[in-house]
N, C-alpha and C positions, 0 to 999 in steps of 0.2 A: 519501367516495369519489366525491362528484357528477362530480370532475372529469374520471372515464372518461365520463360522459355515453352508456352505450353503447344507443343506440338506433338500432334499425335503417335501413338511409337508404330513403329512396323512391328507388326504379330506376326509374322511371317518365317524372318530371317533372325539369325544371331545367335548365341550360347544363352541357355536357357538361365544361369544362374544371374547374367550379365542381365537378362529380360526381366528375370522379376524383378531385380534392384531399378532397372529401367521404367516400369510399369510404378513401382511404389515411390518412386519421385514424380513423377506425371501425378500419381493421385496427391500426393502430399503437396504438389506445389499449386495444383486446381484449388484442392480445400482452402489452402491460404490465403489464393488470391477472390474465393471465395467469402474468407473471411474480412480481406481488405474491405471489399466492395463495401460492407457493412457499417465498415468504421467513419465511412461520410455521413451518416446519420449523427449529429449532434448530439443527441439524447435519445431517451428511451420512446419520448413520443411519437417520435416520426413512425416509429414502428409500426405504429395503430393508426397513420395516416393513409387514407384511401387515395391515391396518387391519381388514379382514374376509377371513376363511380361503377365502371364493370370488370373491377378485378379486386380480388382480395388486399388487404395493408398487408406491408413490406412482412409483416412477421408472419405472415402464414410462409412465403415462398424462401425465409431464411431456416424455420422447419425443414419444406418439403423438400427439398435436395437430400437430405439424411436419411428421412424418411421413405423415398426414393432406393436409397441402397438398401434399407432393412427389408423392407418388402418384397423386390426383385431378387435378395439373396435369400429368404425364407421360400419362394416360390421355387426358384433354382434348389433346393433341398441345400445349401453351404450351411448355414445357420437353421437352430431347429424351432426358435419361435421368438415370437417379437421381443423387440427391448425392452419398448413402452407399448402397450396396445393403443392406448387412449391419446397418447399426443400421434402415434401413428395414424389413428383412425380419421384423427382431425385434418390433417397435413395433406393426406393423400391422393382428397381430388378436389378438382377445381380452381387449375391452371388457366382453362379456356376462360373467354369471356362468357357471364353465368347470367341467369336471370334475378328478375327484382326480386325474388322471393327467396330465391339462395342467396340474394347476397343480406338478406333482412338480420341486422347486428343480434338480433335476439337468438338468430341460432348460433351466436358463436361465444364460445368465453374463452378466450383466447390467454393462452399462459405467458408467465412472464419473458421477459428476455434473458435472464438470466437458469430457467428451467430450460430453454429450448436453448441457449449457448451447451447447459451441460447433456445436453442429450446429444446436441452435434459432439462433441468429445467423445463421449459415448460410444457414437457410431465411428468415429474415426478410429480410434483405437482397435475396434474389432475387424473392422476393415484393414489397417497393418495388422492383424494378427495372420487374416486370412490369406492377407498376397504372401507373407514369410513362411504359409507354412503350407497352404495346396500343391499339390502336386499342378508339378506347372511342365507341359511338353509342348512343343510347337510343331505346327503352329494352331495360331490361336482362333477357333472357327465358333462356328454359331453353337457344338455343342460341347467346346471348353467351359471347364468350370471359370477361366479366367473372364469368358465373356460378360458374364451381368456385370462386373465388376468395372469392367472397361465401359459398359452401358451406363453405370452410374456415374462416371467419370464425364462423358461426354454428355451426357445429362446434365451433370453441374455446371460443364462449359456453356450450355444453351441457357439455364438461368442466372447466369453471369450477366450473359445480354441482355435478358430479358429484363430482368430487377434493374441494371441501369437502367432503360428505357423509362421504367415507373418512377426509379429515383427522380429520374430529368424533371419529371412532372410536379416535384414535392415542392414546397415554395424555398425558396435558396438559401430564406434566413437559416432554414432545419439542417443545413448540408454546409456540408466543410469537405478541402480537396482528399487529406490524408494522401494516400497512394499516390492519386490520381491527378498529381501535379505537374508532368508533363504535356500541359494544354498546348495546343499553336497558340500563340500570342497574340502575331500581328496579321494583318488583310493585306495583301498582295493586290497589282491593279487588276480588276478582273479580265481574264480573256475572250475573244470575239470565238464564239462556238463554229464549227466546220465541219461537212460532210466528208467520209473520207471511203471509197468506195471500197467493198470487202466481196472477192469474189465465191462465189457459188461452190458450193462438194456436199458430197454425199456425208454425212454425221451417224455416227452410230453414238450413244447415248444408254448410259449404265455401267454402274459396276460389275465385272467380273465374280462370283462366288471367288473363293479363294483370293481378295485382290489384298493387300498387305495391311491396309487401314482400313481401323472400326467403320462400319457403315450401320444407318439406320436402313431397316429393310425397304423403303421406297427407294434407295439407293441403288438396290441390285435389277437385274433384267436386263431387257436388252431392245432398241426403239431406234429403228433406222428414218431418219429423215432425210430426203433431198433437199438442201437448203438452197433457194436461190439469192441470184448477186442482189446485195445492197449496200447502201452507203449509210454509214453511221457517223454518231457525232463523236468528235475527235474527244471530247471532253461532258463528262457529267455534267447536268444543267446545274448549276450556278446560283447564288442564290442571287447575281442580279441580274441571271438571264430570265430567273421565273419573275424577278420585280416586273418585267414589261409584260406578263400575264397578267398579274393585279393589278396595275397601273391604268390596264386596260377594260378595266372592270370586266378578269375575268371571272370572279367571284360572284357577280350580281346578274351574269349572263348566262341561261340555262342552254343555251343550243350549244354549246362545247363541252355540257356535262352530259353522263348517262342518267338513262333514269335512275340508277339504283345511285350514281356521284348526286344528282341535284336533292337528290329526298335526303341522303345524308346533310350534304350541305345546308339544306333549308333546316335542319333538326338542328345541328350543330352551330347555326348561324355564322359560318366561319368567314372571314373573310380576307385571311392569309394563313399563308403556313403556321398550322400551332407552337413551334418553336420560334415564332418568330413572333416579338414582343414590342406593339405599338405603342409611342410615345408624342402624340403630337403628329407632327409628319416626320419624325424618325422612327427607326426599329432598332431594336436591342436583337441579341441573339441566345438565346436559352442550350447553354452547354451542360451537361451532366452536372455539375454542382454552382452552379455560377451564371450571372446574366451579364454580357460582354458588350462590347460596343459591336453591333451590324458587321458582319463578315464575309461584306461580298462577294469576297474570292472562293467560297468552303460551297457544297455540295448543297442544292435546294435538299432538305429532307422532308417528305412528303410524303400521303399515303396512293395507292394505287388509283384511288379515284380524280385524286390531284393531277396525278400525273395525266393520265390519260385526258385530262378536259385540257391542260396545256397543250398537250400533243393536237389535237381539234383544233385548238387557238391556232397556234404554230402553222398550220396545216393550212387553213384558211387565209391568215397572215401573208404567205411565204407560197401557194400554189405547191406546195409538193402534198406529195404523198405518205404522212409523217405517222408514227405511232413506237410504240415501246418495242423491243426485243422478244421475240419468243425465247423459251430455253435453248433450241437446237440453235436459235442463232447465237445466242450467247456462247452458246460452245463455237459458234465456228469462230467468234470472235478471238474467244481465248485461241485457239487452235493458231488463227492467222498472226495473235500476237507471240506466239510461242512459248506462255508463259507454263512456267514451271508449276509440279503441286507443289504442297506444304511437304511432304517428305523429305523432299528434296531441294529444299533452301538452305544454304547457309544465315542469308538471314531475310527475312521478308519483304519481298521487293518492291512491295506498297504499303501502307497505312493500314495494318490488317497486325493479330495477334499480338498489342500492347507492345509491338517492338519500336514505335516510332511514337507516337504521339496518344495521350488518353485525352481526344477530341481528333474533330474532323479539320483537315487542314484544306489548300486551296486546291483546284480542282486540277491543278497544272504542275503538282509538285512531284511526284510520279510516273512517270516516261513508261509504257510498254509498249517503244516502236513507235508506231504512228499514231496510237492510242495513247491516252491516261485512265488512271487507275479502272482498268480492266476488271483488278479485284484490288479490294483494299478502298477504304475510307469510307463509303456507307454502302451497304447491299442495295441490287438494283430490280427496281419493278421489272416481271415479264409481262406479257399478253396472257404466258402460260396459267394456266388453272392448275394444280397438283394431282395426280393421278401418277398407279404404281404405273413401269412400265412394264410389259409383258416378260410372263415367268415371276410377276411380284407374290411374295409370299411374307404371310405374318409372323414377325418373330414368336414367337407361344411363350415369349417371358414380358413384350410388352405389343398384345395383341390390339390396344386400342390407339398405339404411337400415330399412325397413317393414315388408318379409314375413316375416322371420324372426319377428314380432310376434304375426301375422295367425294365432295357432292359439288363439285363447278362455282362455289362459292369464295374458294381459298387460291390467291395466286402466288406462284413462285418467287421467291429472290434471290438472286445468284450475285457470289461475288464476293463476302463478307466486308466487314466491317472495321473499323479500328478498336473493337471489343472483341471481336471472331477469333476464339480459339481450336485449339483441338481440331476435332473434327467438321467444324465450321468454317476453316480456313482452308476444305482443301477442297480441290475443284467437284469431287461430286457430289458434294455436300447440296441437298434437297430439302428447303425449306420454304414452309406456304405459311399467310397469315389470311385474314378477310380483308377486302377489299380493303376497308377504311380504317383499318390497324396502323397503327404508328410504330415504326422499329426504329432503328439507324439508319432506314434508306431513306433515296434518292432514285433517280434515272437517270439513262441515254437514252437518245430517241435514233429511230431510222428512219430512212426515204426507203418505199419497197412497194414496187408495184405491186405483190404478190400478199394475197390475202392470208392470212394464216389460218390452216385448218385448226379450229382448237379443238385438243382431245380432253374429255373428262373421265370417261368408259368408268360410267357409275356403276356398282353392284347392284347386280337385280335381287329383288327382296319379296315379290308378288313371293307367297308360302307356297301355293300351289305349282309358281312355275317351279321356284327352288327346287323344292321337292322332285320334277319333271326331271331339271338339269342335274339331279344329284344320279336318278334312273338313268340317264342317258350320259353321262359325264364324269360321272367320280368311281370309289371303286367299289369292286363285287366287296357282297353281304354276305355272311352268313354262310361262306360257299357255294354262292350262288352267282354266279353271271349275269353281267347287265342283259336286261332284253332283246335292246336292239342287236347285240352282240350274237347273241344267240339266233334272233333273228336272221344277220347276214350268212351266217354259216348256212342255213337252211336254202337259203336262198343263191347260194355256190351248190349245197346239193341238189336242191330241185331243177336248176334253169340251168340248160345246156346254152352254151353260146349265148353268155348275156350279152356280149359285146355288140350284138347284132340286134339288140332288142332294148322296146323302148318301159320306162318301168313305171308305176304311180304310187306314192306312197299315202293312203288316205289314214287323217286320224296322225301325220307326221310328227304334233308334239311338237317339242325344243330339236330335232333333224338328225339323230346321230344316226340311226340308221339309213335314211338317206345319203349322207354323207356317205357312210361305207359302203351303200348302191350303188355310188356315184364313181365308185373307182372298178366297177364290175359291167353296169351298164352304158349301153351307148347314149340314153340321156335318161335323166331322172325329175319325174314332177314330185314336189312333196305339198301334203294340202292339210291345211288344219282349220276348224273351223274360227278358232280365237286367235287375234292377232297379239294374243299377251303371249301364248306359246310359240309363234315365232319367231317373233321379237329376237329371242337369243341366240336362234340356229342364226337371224339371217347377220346378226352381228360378228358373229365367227365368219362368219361366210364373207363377209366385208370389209372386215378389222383383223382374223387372226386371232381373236382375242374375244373370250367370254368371261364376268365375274358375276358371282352369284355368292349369298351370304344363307347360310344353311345352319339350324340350330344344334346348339352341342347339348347343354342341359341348364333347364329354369331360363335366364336371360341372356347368359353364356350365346357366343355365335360363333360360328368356324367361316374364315374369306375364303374363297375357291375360287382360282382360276385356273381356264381352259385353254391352251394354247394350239392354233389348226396344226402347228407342224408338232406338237407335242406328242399327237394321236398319230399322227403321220397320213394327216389329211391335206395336206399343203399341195401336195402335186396330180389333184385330181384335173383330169382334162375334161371331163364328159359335161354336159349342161347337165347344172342343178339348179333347181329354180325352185322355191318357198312362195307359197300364196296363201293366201285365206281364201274360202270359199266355203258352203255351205256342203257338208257330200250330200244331201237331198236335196239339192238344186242345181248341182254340176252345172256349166255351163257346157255345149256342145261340143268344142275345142278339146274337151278335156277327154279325147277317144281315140281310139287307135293304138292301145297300151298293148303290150305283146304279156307285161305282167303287173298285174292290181295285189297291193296288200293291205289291208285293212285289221289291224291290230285293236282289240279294246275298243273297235268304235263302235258295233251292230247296240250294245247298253247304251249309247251317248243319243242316238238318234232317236227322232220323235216317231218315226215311221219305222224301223227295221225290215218290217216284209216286204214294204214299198223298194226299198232301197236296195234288198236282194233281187225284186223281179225285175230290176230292172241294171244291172250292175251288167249283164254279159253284152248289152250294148255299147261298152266304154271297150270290150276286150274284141282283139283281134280274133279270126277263128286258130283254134289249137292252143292260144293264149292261157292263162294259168291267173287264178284266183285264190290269195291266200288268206284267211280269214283265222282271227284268235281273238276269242271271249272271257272274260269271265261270266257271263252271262248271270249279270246282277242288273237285274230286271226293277228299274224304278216305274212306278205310277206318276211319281211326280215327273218324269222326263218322258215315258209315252203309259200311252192308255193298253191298258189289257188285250184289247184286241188285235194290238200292232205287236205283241208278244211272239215271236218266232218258236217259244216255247216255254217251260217252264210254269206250264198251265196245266189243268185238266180238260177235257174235251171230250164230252159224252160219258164224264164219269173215267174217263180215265188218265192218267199222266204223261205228258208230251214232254220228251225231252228236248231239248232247244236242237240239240244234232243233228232230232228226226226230224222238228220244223225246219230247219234248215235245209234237210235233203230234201223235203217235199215241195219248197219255193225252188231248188235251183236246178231238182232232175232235169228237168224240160229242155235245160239248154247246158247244163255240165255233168262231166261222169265224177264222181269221188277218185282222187289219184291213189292215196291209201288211209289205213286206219288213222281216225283222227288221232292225238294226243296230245300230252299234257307240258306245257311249257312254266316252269318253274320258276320266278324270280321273287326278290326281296324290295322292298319300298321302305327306304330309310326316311324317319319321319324327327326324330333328333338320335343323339349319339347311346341311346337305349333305349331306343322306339324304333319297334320293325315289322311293316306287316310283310305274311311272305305271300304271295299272292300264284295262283295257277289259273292260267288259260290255256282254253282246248283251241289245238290249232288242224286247222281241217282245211286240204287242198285238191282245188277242183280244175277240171281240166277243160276249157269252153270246147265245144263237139262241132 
């Protein structure tokens, strides 16, 4: 198969006439090998065979690849309207695993093979019209017109593997090699697996923006880990290192699975690798179109929950301390083995992009140093969950590629395959499936004292909080400035020498202004009554890192993330500290503030007069109290009589301002005339309320 050669191009570097012709061989030799794939299907029926009961038959995802390109170039404005609407419409989604009711045959009428061959021609063709005739300048970034184009390329690279994976499943009578007749052959004796110690360093993790190969945007950002020393296994487990897990009935033994491994298992009734095919007391070995004799020497391929109740076995077995690879170590692996990307191979130095073998060979044929196949022969389980890394941002031509990921459900594989093209071949290639997915992987396991933190930093979706973090987080409206923003400026002109003074921020919300207290005072409390609005401050505050998912329009959603050093709150020294607490029921501690500010809270309380009479007992004397209403007086949240104003009283009309001055004369003067602070509340991407509170500052006597 060398002769697809499908390595990704650099978009970066080179003479541009030289790049498109470079770019339209990459797409032409994808398509083809594309079309290979296809031709292991015997007949037309396999087409319409369900290869696994939750994913569509092979002819929808021989569509969707095409289909794929017309949409993303109709989106991108290249092309001005669909092909076909109707086989697009069909094609378009439903990649993931779906539920019983999507997959019920009654919604589908599925077109011939011969319609959807001429519609991939179709799209081929308009696609070389388009690389021959765009303006093409380098390099090639997220807002070249060259880009979707390269995204549907690497696209089709991803369901190259994926459709193998379904074909494997199809029964073997349906499937012939065609192409893909460079199998491994024979079984090697297998080898005695070995720990091999891999020392400790600091990892940075993420692609560079500008880095020279396509990236899917979970790719880019930037995610420093300390990795400490461990020892890994010199060699992928085996498929008869895993025989002495099921030998040992570890199939029938629930204390080496999770709960989420045993419940699959008891559903699946599995009781070895699904590629691996019982006969008696022997096993066959299920390759992409073929059932082979047992191949002890080749790569256990297994799903993440397999692996991990092995690792358990292993561990208990053996007294160490055994489990799968995180991603950061998997990099330091690659790192410590020195191994080269795919840019930069003459030819592939493992079992990886159809250059050696279409099958997985023994596990020892591949040298990286003290290691084997590092990368190359089947992608390997992490510990990792998927999650963008900080500064992740959504491409806006395929805004649902990541997140749908990002819920601690989907774990990484690194490493690729001897299917893994393009941009799956190259090391920062970021790919997650569910636990109990079947790909082309396998694992390596470590010894590692050292627990792994796992990160998932799911998007926050509560509407109200969103809404909060978009006020304190995202950008000005309408020309108008975020609150808090406006907020601290006030709060530099009113307070002399905050350095020297301690501050409270009641009613604090998701913290930005806190935050920006925090770099002016000498310590800052922030206090809100719901622990769903702090949630986010204290996650930045701990992580660096906040995401929240804010509506665009109808079902449409825009991903938002907040990075501490983005704002350039990273080097704050002063204590900032986030609590929940009730502000009508402070607890004592919470006294001796030099300055209180209370934003939007006096509407939120059940008491408001109570909560003024008694607020200059938290302030120091000469202390400063800064209060902002909108003074939208609910019944449903206090009773009339707790109304500070906005009543009549003897017949006549109390402004809340005078209520206000009549509770706090006693113990504060007015510093000056109140006024009106102006912001916007973005509620989706043409939904805005503009909202004004009076802000009125008192000075304790």
């Amino acid at each position: 198969m060398k002769q697809f050669n499908l390595k990704t191009p650099n978009l970066v570097e080179g003479k541009q006439q030289l790049k498109r012709q470079e770019i339209l061989d990459y797409f032409n030799r994808t398509f083809s090998l594309d079309d290979e794939l296809y031709k292991t299907l015997k007949d037309e029926k396999a087409f319409y065979m369900r290869a696994d009961q939750l994913r569509h038959p092979l002819i929808f995802y021989y569509g969707h690849t095409s289909c794929f390109y017309v949409n993303k170039l109709v989106l991108a404005g290249l092309i001005p309207a669909p092909i076909n609407p109707a086989i697009e419409s069909m094609f378009a989604i439903g990649v993931d695993e779906m539920s019983w009711d999507d997959l019920n045959d009654k919604n589908y009428n599925w077109p011939s093979v011969d319609e959807v061959t001429n519609y991939r021609n179709t799209v081929k063709s308009t696609i070389i019209k388009l690389i021959n005739e765009l303006p093409l300048t380098l390099p090639i970034n997220w807002e070249s017109a060259f880009w979707p184009i390269i995204m549907g390329i690497e696209h089709q690279n991803i369901h190259i593997e994926t459709s193998s994976v379904l074909i494997r499943q199809l029964p073997v009578e349906m499937l012939q090699n065609a192409s893909f007749d460079a199998v491994y052959n024979t079984d090697e004796q297998p080898v005695q697996n070995e720990l091999i110690t891999v020392e400790g360093a600091e990892m940075q993790l993420g692609k560079p923006h500008g880095h020279h190969s396509y990236g899917w945007d979970l790719e880019y950002g930037t995610y420093n880990e300390n990795v400490k020393e461990f020892k890994a296994s010199k060699y992928l487990v085996s498929n008869a290192e895993f025989l002495e897990f099921v030998e040992d009935g570890g199939y029938q033994n629930e204390q080496w699975w999770t709960e989420e491994g045993w419940s699959w298992k008891t559903y699946k009734k599995s009781e070895y690798p699904l590629f691996w095919h019982k006969n008696g007391h022997s096993y066959k070995l299920r390759l992409m179109t073929m059932l082979v004799p047992m191949k002890w020497s080749f790569p256990a391929e297994i799903n993440y929950l397999e692996a991990k109740a092995f690792c358990n076995w292993k561990s208990a077995k053996t007294g160490k301390k055994l489990r799968l690879p995180t991603e950061a170590e998997w990099y330091r692996l690659v790192e410590y083995s020195d191994v080269k990307d795919a840019t930069e191979w003459d030819s592939a130095p493992g079992n990886i992009n159809l250059e050696h073998y279409t099958s997985p060979c023994p596990v020892d044929k591949f040298s990286f140093g003290d290691f084997y196949d590092v990368v190359g022969n089947v992608w390997q389980w992490t510990e990792s969950p998927i999650t963008g890394y900080p500064g992740f941002k959504v491409h806006p031509l395929y805004d649902d590629f990541s997140t749908p990921t990002f819920d601690g459900k989907h774990n990484i594989i690194k490493g690729g395959s001897w299917i893994s093209t393009g941009n799956e071949a190259t090391l920062h290639a970021r790919y997650a499936f569910r636990r109990h997915f079947y790909q082309h992987a396998g694992f390596r396991y470590i010894e590692s004292e050292f627990e792994p933190k796992i990160r998932i930093d799911s998007y926050e979706i509560d509407e109200e909080v969103v809404i909060s973090c978009e006020e304190n987080y995202g950008e000005d409206y309408l020309g108008f400035q975020k609150y808090p923003l406006q907020l601290a400026e006030l709060l530099k002109d009113q307070i002399e020498n905050p350095a020297d003074k301690k501050f409270l921020d009641l009613n604090c919300s998701t913290g930005r202004l806190a935050f920006e207290a925090s770099k002016m005072f000498k310590e800052v409390t922030a206090i809100d009554t719901s622990a769903r609005f702090i949630r986010p401050a204290i996650e930045l505050q701990n992580n660096g890192l906040l995401r929240y998912v804010i509506k665009d329009e109808g079902d449409l959603q825009l991903y938002k993330d907040v990075l501490l050093e983005d704002i350039k709150l990273n080097n704050n020294t002063s204590p900032l500290h986030f609590l929940q607490d009730d502000a009508m029921k402070l607890k004592k501690k919470f006294s001796d503030y030099d300055v209180i500010l209370a934003f939007n809270l006096l509407e939120e309380l059940q008491n408001p007069t109570a909560f003024l009479s008694t607020i200059h007992e938290r302030l120091n004397d000469g202390g400063t109290l800064i209060l902002g209403s909108t003074y939208q007086w609910q019944e449903s949240v206090s009773h009339k009589d707790n109304w500070v104003g906005g009543v009549k009283k003897n017949g006549e009309p109390v402004k809340s301002i005078e209520g206000i001055s009549d509770i706090l004369s006693s113990h504060f003067t007015i510093v000056s005339q109140p006024f009106d602070l102006q912001y916007a509340t973005r509620k989706s991407s043409r939904n805005f309320e503009v909202n004004s509170s009076e802000i009125s500052i008192w000075r304790k006597k």
